[in-house]
DOMARDO-25322 format. One line per field, with one value per residue (C-alpha): x, y negated, z; residue number from 1; residue in one letter. Coordinates in steps of 0.02 Angstrom, whole numbers, padded with zeros to 5 digits. Layout:
REM DOMARDO-25322
u	c(X  ...) $
v	c(Y  ...) $
w	c(Z  ...) $
n	c(NUM  ...) $
res	c(a  ...) $
***
This chain:
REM DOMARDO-25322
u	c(-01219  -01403  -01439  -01479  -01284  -01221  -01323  -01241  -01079  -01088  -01163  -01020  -00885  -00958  -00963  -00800  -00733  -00813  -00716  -00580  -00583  -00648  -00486  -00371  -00463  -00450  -00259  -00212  -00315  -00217  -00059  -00100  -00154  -00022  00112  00301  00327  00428  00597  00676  00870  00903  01089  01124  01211  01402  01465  01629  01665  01809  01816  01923  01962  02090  01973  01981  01827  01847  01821  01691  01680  01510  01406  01363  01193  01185  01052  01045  00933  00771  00797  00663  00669  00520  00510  00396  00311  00212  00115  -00012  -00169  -00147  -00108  00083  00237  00319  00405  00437  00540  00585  00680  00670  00742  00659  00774  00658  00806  00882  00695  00776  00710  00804  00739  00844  00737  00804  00790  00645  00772  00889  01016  00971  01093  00966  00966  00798  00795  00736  00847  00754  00687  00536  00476  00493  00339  00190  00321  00288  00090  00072  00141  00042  00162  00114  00253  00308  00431  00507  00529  00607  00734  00796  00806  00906  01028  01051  01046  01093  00954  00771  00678  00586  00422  00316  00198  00109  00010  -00095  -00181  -00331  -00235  -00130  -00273  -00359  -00210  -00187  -00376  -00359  -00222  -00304  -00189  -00013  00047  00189  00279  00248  00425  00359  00226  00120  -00008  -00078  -00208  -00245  -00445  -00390  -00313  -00445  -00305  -00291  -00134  -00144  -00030  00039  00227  00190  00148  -00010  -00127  -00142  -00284  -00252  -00295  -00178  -00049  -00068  -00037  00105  00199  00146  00203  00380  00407  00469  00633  00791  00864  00728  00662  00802  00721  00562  00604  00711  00510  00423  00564  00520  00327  00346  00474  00339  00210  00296  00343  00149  00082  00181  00108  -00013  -00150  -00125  -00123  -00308  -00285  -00196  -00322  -00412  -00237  -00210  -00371  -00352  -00177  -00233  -00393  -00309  -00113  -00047  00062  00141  00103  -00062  -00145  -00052  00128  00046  -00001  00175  00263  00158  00175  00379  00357  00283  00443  00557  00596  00562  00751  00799  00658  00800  00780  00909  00940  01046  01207  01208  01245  01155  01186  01122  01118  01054  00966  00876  00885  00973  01013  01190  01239  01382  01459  01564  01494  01310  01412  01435  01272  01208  01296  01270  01083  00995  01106  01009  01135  01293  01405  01472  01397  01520  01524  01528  01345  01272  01234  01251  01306  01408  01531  01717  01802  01732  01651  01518  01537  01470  01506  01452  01432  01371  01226  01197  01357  01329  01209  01356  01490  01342  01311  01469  01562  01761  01710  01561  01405  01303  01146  01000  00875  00712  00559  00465  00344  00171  00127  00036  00084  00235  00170  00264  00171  00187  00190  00035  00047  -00013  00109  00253  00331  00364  00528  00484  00358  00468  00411  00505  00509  00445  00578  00541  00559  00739  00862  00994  01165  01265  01420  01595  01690  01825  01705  01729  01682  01735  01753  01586  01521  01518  01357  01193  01026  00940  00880  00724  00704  00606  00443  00460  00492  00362  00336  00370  00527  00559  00703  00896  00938  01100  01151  01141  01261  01343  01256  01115  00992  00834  00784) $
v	c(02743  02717  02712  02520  02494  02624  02521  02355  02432  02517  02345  02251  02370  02364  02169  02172  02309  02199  02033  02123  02195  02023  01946  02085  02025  01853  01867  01973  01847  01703  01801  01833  01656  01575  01568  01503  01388  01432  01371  01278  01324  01170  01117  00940  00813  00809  00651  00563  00458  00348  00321  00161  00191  00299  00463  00526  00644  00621  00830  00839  01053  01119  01130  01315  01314  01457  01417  01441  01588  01532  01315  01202  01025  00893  00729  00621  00459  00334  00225  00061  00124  00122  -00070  -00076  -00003  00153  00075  00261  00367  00553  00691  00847  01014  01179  01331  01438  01584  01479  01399  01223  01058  00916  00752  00598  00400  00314  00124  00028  -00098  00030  -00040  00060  00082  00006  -00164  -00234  -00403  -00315  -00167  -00104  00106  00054  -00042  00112  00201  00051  -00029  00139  00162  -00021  -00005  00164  00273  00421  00352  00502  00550  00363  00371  00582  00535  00391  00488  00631  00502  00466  00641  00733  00855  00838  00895  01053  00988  00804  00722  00557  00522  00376  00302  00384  00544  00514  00454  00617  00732  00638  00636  00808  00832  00780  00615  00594  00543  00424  00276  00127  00012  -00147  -00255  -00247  -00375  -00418  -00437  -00460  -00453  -00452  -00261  -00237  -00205  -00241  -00185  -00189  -00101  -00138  -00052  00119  00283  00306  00419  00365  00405  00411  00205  00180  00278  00187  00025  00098  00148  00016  -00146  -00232  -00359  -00346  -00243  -00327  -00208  -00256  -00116  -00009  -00011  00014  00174  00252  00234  00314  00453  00466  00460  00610  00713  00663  00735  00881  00931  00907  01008  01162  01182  01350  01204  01157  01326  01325  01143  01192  01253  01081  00983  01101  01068  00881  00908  01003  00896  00734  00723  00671  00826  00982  01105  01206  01223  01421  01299  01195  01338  01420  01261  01226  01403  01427  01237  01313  01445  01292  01229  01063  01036  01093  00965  00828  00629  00540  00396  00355  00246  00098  -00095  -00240  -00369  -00505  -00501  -00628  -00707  -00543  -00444  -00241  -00083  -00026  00143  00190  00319  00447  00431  00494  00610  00694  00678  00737  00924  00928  00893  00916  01000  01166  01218  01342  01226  01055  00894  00758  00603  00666  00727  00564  00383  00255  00078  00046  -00099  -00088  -00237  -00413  -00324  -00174  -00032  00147  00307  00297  00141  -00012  -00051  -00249  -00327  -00491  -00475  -00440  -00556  -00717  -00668  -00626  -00779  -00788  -00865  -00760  -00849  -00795  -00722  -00852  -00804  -00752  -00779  -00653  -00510  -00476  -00303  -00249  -00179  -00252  -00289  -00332  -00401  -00285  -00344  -00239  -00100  -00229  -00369  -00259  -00100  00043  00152  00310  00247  00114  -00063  -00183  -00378  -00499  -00579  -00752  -00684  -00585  -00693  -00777  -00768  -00832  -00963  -00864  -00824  -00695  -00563  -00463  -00279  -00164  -00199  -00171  -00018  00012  -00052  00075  00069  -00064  -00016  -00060  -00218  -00212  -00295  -00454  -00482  -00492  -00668  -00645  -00511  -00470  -00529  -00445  -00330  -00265  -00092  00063  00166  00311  00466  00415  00541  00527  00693) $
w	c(01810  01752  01569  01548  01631  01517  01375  01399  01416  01245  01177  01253  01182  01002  01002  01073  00943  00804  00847  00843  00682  00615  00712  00600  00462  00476  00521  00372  00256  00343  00300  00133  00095  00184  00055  00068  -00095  -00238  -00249  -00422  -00418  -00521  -00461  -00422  -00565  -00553  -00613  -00655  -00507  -00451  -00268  -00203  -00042  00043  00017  -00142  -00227  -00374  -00426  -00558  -00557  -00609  -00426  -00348  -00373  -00237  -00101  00094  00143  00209  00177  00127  00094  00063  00028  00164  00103  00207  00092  00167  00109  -00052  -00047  -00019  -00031  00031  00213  00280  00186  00256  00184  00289  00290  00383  00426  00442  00487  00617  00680  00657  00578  00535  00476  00374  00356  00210  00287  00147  00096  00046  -00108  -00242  -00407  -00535  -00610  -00568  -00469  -00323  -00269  -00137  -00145  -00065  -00228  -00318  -00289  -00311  -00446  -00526  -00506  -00541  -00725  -00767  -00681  -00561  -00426  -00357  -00495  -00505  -00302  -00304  -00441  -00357  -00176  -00281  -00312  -00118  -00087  -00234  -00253  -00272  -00119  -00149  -00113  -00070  00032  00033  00171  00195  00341  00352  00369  00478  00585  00560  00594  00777  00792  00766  00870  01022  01028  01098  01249  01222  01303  01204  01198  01193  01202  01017  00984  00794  00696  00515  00501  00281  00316  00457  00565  00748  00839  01047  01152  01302  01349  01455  01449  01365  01276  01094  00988  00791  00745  00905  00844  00669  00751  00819  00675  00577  00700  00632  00770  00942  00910  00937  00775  00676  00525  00617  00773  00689  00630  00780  00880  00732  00758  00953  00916  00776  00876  01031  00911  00860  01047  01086  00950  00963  01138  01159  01200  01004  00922  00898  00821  00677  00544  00587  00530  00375  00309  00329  00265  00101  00076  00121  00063  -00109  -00121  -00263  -00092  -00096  00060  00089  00088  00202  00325  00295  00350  00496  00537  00541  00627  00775  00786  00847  01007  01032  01067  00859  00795  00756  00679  00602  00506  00349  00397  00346  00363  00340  00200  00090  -00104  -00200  -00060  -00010  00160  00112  00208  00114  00136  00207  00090  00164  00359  00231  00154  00320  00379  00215  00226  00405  00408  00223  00094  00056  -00062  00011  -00091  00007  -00067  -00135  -00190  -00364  -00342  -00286  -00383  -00215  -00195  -00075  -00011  -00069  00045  -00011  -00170  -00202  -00318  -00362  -00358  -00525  -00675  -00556  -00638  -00669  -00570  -00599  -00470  -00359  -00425  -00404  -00249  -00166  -00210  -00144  00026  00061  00153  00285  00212  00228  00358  00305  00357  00448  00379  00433  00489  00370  00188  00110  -00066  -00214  -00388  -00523  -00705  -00802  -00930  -01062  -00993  -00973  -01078  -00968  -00946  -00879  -00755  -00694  -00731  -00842  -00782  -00919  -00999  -00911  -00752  -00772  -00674  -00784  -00823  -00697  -00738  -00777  -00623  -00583  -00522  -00354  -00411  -00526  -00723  -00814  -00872  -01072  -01116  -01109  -01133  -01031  -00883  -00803  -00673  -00542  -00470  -00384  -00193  -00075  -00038  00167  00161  00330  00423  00412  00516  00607  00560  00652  00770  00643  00655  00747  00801  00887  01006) $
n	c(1  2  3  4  5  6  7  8  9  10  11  12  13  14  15  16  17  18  19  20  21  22  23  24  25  26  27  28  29  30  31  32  33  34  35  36  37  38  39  40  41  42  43  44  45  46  47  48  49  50  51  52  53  54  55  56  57  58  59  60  61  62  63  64  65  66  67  68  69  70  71  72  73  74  75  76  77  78  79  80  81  82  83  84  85  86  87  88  89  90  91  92  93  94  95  96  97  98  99  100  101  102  103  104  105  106  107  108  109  110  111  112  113  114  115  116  117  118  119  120  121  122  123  124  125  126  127  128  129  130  131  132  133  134  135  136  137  138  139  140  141  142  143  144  145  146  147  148  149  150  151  152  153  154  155  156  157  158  159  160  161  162  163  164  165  166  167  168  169  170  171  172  173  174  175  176  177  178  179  180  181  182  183  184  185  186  187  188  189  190  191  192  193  194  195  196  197  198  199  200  201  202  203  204  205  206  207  208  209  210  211  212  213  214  215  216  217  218  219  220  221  222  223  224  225  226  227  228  229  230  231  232  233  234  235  236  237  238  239  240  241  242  243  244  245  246  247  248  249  250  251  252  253  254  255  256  257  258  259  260  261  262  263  264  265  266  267  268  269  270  271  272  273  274  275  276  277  278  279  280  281  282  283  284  285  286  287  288  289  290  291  292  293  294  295  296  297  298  299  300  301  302  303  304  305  306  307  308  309  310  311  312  313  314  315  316  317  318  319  320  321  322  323  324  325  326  327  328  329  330  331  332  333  334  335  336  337  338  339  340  341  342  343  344  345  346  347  348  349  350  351  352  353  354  355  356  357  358  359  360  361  362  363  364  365  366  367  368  369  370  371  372  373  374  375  376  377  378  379  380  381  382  383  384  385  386  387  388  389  390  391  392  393  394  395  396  397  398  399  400  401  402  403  404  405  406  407  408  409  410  411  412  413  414  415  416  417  418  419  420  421  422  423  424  425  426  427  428  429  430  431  432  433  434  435  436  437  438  439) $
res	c(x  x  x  x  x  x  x  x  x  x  x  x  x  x  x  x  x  x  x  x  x  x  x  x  x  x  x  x  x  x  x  x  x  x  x  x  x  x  x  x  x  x  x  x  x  x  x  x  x  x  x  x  x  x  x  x  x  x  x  x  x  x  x  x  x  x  x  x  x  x  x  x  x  x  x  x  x  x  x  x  x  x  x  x  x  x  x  x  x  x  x  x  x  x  x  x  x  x  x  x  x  x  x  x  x  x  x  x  x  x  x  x  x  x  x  x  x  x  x  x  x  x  x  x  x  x  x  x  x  x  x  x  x  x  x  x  x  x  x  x  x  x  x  x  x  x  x  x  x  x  x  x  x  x  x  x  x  x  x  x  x  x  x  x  x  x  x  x  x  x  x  x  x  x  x  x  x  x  x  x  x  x  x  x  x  x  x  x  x  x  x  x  x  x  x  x  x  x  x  x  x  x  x  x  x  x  x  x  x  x  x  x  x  x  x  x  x  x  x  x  x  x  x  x  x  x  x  x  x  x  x  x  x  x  x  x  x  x  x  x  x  x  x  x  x  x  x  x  x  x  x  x  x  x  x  x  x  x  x  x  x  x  x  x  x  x  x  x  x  x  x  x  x  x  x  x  x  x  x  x  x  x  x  x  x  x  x  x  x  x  x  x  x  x  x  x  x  x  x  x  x  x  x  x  x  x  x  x  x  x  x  x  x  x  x  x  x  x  x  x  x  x  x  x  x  x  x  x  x  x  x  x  x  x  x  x  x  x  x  x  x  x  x  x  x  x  x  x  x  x  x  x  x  x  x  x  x  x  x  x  x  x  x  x  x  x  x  x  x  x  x  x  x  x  x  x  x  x  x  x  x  x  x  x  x  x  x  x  x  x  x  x  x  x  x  x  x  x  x  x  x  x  x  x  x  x  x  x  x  x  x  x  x  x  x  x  x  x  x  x  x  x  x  x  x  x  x  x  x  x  x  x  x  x  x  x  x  x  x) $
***
């Protein structure tokens, strides 16, 4: 071999033994900044509670605060740009022993136990940051009483990120379900899609998730083709061809998300994410049935069918969740009730009268962000970040009529009421199968 050979081949083995020792390098800094987060042990409440049907939970024993090895849970929140209110609501848990993930949509016109005028856990975040609040706090205590925990961790995304991270991504091939046409120049937003396979870029993928109209099941059906896009997306991007994607989505993650993760949690999580098949990455939705309450269109959970759900899919704790751990309205024959005090019944008793009506139709939403008017610091006083109606517009007293729930509650401290209802609420919709589960 002639020296100049013998040259280049020492050149080429020292560049070679270089990257390699950068690769090392760069690997063990990635492992020592990549950081799983820290855990609170808090246990959930354990309340009094007085079930009235033919199961009975009514065992108030302190809760095992004893955790699963290797669970996290986080709280996912789609918000409209900053303009709206919080339609897509996700609680997720990661097994990151068993390489499984499981995620639960709380339906936006979920019946919350409060007694605003509007009831509905999607007002709870803007009500919140409308009346000097941070939002985030308002919205986790009321999804600890649906779930009874606080997720471990959150994460509000807006738009623009989500754009990025699919941007990022290299887009998603997905079939569209139906034919999506709107625009609304005021929210520069232009939705058209035709039904088909396609290849969607990030503001295609926006319109997407973001259209209302079209599905026969209404916000329901809404939600069960977010599920198939983000399982779609989750499938796609643990592919090898996406590995070398995924410090570009952790930066736009860390720079981009509202969130209590730093951007080591956010490379641990996408990390353990890439350990599951695409067959353990699992959607489902809470159960629950359609009704109207005081003219207004709400999801109503179905309490023991959740219950299940709950321990099968999100409980990180070793201990069984019970009805004794959650605050949840739900429908008791002709009436509602609580699984704890039913906050502001008349609301019930006026509009449940003793030959119930149909629920008035509504007319329909626009695509865009739902938003509800919010009262201002100096207009309104403020209960823990959660706004407080002006005394003109709290609904009255209704007439005296033999009412259809449980007695009231001893009297407590006033609780909050809510912002008022977006003047186009969208439409009612029928309730979902039990149990259902995307993927």
């Amino acid at each position: 071999m002639s020296d100049k050979k013998k040259l280049i081949l020492r050149i080429l083995l020292s560049v070679l033994g270089t990257l390699a020792v950068l690769g090392v390098a760069v690997f063990s800094f990635y492992m020592v900044w990549e950081k799983a987060p820290e855990l609170d042990p808090e246990a959930p409440d354990t309340k009094p509670v007085e079930i009235k049907t033919d199961k009975k939970d009514n065992d108030v024993k302190a809760f095992d605060t004893s955790r699963q090895d290797g669970i996290y849970t986080i709280l996912l929140v789609g918000n409209d740009d900053g303009t709206g209110n919080t339609d897509t609501i996700m609680v997720g848990k990661l097994d990151t022993n068993q390489h499984t993930m499981d995620f639960v949509s709380i339906p936006r016109d979920t019946l919350i136990n409060v007694d605003w005028s509007v009831r509905k856990i999607n007002s709870v975040y803007w009500g919140s940051k409308n009346s000097g609040g941070n939002g985030i706090d308002a919205l986790n205590m009321h999804v600890k009483n649906i779930t009874g925990f606080e997720p471990d961790c959150y994460a509000v995304i807006d738009l623009g990120v989500f754009i990025d991270v699919i941007d990022a991504m290299g887009g998603v091939d997905f079939e569209v379900p139906v034919p999506m046409h709107y625009d609304d120049p005021s929210q520069n937003l232009s939705i058209h899609l035709d039904p088909g396979m396609q290849h969607l870029d990030g503001y295609a993928a926006m319109g997407l998730c973001r259209f209302r109209h079209g599905y026969a099941n209404g916000d329901f059906g809404r939600i069960e083709m977010q599920q198939k896009f983000l399982k779609s997306c989750a499938e796609q991007f643990i592919t090898l061809g996406n590995i070398p994607n995924v410090s570009k989505v952790v930066k736009i993650l860390a720079d981009g998300l509202d969130t209590n993760l730093t951007g080591g949690n956010i490379a641990y999580f996408i990390r353990q994410a890439l350990k599951c098949p695409a067959e353990n990455i699992n959607f489902h939705m809470v159960p629950s049935d359609s009704a109207g309450i005081g003219g207004l269109s709400y999801s109503v959970i179905q309490l023991y069918p959740w219950i299940d759900m709950l321990n099968d899919c999100l409980n990180p704790f070793d201990a069984p969740m019970s009805a004794a751990n959650l605050d949840i309205v739900y429908k008791d024959g002709s009436g509602y009730t609580a699984t704890t005090a039913l906050k502001g019944d008349w609301y019930y008793t006026t509009s449940l009268p003793k030959t119930e009506e149909p629920m008035q139709e509504e007319p329909a939403e626009p695509e865009g962000p739902t938003i509800i008017v919010v009262p201002t610091p100096e207009e309104t006083e403020s209960i823990e970040g959660t706004p407080v109606v002006p005394p003109e517009e709290t609904p009255v007293t209704p007439p005296e009529e033999t009412p259809v729930v449980p007695p009231e509650p001893p009297q407590e401290t006033a609780e909050p009421t809510a912002p008022t209802e977006p003047t186009e609420p969208e439409a009612p919709q029928p309730a979902p199968e039990d149990g259902a589960v995307f993927g």
